[in-house]
C-alpha positions in Angstrom: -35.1 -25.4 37.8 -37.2 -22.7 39.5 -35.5 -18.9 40.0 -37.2 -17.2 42.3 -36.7 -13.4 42.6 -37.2 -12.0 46.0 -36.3 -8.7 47.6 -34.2 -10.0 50.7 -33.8 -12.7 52.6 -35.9 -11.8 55.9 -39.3 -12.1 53.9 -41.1 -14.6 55.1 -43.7 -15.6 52.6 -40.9 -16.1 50.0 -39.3 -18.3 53.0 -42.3 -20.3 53.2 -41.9 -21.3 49.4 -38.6 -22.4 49.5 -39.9 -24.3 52.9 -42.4 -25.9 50.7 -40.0 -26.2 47.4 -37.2 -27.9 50.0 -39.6 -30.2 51.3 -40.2 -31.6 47.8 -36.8 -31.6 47.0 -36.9 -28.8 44.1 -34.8 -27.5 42.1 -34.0 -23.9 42.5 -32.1 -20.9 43.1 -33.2 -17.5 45.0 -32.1 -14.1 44.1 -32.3 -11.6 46.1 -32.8 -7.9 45.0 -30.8 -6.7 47.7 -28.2 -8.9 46.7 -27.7 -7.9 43.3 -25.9 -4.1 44.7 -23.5 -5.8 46.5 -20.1 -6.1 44.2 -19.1 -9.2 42.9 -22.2 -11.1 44.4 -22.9 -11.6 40.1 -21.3 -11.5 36.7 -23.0 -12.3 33.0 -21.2 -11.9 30.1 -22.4 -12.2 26.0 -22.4 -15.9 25.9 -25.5 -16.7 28.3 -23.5 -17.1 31.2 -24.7 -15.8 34.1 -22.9 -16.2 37.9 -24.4 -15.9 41.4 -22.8 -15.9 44.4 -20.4 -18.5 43.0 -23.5 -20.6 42.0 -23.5 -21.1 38.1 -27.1 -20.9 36.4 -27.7 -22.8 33.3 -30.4 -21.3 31.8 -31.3 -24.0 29.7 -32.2 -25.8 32.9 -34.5 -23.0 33.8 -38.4 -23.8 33.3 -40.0 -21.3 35.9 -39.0 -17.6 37.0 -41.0 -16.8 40.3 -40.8 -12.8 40.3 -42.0 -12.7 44.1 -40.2 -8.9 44.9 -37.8 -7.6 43.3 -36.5 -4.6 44.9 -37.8 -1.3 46.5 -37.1 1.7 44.3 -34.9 3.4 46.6 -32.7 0.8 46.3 -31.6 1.6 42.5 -31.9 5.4 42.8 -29.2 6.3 40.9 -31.1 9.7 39.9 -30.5 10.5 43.8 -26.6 10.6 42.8 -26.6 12.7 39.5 -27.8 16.1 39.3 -30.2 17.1 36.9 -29.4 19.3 33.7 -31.4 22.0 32.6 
């Protein structure tokens, strides 16, 4: 199975990989980034088991992890929301 980590789903180059992955009948699951901040789009807990979007991944079934984009900065500012100590 092939993860591929992108950034959203409007990105186009990432959308012609999964054309090109779908055409040869891969195996694989996209991430998004963006998708990730939503709540409940993903759980993990200690065992390995990891839940996206309802979508289970075995990650003994995983050979490749395609890091295309991950996510812009801004997105995980959480620095924006705490005020700095002295």
């Amino acid at each position: 199975m092939i993860v591929i980590l992108s950034k959203a789903v409007e990105e186009k180059s990432t959308n012609k990989l999964i054309d090109v992955l779908s055409y040869y009948r891969a195996d694989f699951v996209r991430i998004n980034g963006k998708d990730i901040l939503n709540p409940g789009n993903f759980s993990f807990d200690l065992c390995g088991n990891f839940n996206f979007k309802n979508f289970k991944l075995d990650h003994n079934k995983v050979n490749v992890v395609f890091n295309r984009r991950w996510y812009d900065d801004e997105d995980f500012n959480i620095f924006g929301c705490i005020p700095f100590l002295p």
